[in-house]
C-alpha positions in Angstrom: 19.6 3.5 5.7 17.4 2.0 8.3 14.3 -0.2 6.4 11.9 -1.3 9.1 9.1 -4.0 7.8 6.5 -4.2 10.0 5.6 -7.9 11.1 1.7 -8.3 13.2 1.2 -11.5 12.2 -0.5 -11.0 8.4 2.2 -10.2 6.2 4.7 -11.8 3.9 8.1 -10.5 5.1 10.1 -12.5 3.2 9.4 -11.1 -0.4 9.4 -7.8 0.4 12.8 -8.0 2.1 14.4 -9.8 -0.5 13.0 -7.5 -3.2 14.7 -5.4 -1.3 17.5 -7.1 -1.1 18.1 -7.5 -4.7 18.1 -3.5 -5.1 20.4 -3.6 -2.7 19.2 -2.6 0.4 19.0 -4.3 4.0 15.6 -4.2 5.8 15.0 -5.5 9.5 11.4 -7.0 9.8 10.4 -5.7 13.3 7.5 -7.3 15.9 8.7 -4.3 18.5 6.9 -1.1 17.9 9.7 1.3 19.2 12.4 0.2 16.1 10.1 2.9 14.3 11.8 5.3 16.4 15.0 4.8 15.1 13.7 3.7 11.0 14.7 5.9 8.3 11.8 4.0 6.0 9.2 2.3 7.2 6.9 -0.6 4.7 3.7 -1.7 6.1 2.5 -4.9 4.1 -0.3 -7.2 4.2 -2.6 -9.7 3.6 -5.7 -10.8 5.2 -9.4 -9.2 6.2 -8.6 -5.8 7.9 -10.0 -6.4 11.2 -7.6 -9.0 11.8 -5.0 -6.4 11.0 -5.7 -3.3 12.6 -6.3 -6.2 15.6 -2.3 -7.4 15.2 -1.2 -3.7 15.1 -3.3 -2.8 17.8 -1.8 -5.7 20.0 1.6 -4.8 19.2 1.4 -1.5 20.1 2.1 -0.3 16.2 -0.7 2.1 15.6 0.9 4.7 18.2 4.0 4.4 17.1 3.1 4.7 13.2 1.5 7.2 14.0 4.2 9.0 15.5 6.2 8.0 13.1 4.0 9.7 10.0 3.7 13.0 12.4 7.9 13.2 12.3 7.6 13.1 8.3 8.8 9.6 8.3 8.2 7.8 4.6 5.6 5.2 5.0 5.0 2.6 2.3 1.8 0.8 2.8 1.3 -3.0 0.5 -2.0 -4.3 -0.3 -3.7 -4.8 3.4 -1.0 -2.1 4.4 -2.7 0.3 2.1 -6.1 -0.3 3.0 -5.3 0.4 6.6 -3.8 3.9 5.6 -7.6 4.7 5.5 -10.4 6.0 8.0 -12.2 3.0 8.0 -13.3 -0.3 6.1 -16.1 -1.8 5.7 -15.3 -5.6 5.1 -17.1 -7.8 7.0 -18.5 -4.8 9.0 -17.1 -1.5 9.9 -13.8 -0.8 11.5 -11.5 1.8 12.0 -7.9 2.4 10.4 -5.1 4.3 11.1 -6.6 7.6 9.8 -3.7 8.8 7.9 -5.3 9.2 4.6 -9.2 9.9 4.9 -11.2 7.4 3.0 -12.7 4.2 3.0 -12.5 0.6 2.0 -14.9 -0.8 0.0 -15.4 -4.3 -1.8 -14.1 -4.7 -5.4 -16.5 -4.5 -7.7 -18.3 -7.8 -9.1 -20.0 -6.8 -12.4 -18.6 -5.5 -15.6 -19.5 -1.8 -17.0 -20.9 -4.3 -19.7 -23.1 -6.3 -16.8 -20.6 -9.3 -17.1 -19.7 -11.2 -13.9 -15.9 -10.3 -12.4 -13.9 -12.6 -11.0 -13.7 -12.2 -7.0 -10.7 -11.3 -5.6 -9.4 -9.9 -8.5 -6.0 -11.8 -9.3 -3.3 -11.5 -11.5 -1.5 -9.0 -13.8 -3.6 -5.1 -14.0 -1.9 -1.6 -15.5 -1.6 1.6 -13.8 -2.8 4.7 -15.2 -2.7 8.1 -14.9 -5.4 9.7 -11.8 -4.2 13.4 -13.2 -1.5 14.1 -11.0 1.9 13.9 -12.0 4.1 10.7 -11.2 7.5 12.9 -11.1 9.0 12.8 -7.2 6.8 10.1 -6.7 7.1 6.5 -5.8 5.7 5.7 -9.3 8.2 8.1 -10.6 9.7 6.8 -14.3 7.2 4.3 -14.5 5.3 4.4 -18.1 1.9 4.7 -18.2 0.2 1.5 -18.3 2.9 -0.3 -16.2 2.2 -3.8 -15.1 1.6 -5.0 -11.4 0.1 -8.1 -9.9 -2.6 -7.4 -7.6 -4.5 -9.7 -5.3 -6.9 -8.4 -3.5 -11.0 -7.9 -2.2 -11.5 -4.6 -1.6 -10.3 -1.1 -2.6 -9.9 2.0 -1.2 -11.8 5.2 -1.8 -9.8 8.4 -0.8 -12.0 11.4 0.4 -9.8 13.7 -2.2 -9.0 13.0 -5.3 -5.6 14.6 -4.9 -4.4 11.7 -2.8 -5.2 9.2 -5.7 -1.5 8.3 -7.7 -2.7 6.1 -10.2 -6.0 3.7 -11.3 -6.5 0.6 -11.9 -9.1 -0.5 -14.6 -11.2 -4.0 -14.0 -14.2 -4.6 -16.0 -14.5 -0.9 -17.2 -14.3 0.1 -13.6 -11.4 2.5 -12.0 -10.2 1.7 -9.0 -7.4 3.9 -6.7 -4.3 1.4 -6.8 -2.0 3.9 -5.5 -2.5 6.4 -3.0 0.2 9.3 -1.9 0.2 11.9 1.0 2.9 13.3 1.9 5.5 11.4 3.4 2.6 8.7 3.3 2.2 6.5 0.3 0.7 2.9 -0.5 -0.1 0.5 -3.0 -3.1 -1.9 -3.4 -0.7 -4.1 -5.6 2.6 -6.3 -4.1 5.1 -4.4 -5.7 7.6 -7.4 -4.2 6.1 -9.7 -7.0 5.8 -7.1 -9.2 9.1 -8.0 -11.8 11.1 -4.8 -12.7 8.7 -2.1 -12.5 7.6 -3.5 -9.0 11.3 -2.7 -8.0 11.2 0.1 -9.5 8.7 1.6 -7.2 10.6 0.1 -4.0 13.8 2.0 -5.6 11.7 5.1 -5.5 10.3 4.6 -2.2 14.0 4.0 -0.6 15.7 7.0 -2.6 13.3 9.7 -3.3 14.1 12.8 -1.3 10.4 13.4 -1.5 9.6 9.9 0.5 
């Protein structure tokens, strides 16, 4: 199988392919746009302000490309940063446009509690998934428990225009955010599922075998 990481300049390649690794699985991280052609999965990771983002994949020629690639029914697995760019449009540090394969937006985490209590800013550190309603079978979160473990770091959230694209919430403060978001062929998670221990894998193992991916 032919793994294709995407590198423009604001992402952590290493992780993710040796998470891969360890399941098994060889990955080539790619700065040319046309290995998508060829790429039997495709991860788009992350990390960063999404201007500077959509900016490298822009540059690189990626967003055509992706987007061609999504169109052929080609799995997509978007991490953190990668995620958020799945959407219409962000609105950190101003308004700018995403790749427009999910419809939504990107909005900043929320700072206060249900309770009025001050949240910590980017939330960091160790958050369960839960249920949105829709079932997790011939998903990437398929076999995963409820209340699964993941380590998120991260500033913003994404908002998807229908429900039906939201996987699985987050809970911070008393407040649900989307954590995972599936389409399709198109899926992402606000999480790093490469630092994420066992169940982390567990979603990459999904993402690489499921005939639904």
């Amino acid at each position: 199988m032919n793994i294709v990481i995407v590198d423009y300049g604001l992402c952590n390649m290493l992780s993710v392919s040796n998470a891969l690794k360890a399941l098994g699985a060889s990955s080539l991280v790619s700065q040319d746009p046309r290995d998508l052609r060829s790429a039997d999965r495709v991860i788009l990771p992350g990390v960063g302000a999404f201007e500077d983002g959509m900016a490298g994949l822009r540059q690189d020629g990626f967003v055509e490309e992706i987007s061609a690639y999504v169109q052929t029914g080609g799995p997509l697995l978007g991490i953190c940063l990668g995620m958020q760019m799945l959407m219409d449009r962000s609105f950190e540090f101003g308004e700018f446009a995403g790749l427009g394969l999910i419809a939504g937006e990107v909005r900043p985490v929320d700072s206060v509690s249900t309770s009025g209590e001050r949240l910590r800013v980017p939330h960091i550190g160790w958050n369960g998934l839960m249920s949105s309603g829709r079932l997790w079978n011939g998903e990437i979160l398929d076999g995963l428990p409820e209340g699964a473990e993941m380590y998120f770091v991260h500033s913003f959230r994404v908002e998807p225009r229908d429900s039906n694209h939201v996987l699985a919430v987050t809970d911070y403060g008393g407040r649900r955010f989307c954590s995972v978001v599936a389409k399709g062929n198109v899926s992402g998670c606000q999480f790093h599922p490469e630092k994420s221990s066992r169940m982390g894998l567990s979603i990459l193992r999904n993402f690489i075998n499921n005939k639904r991916s």
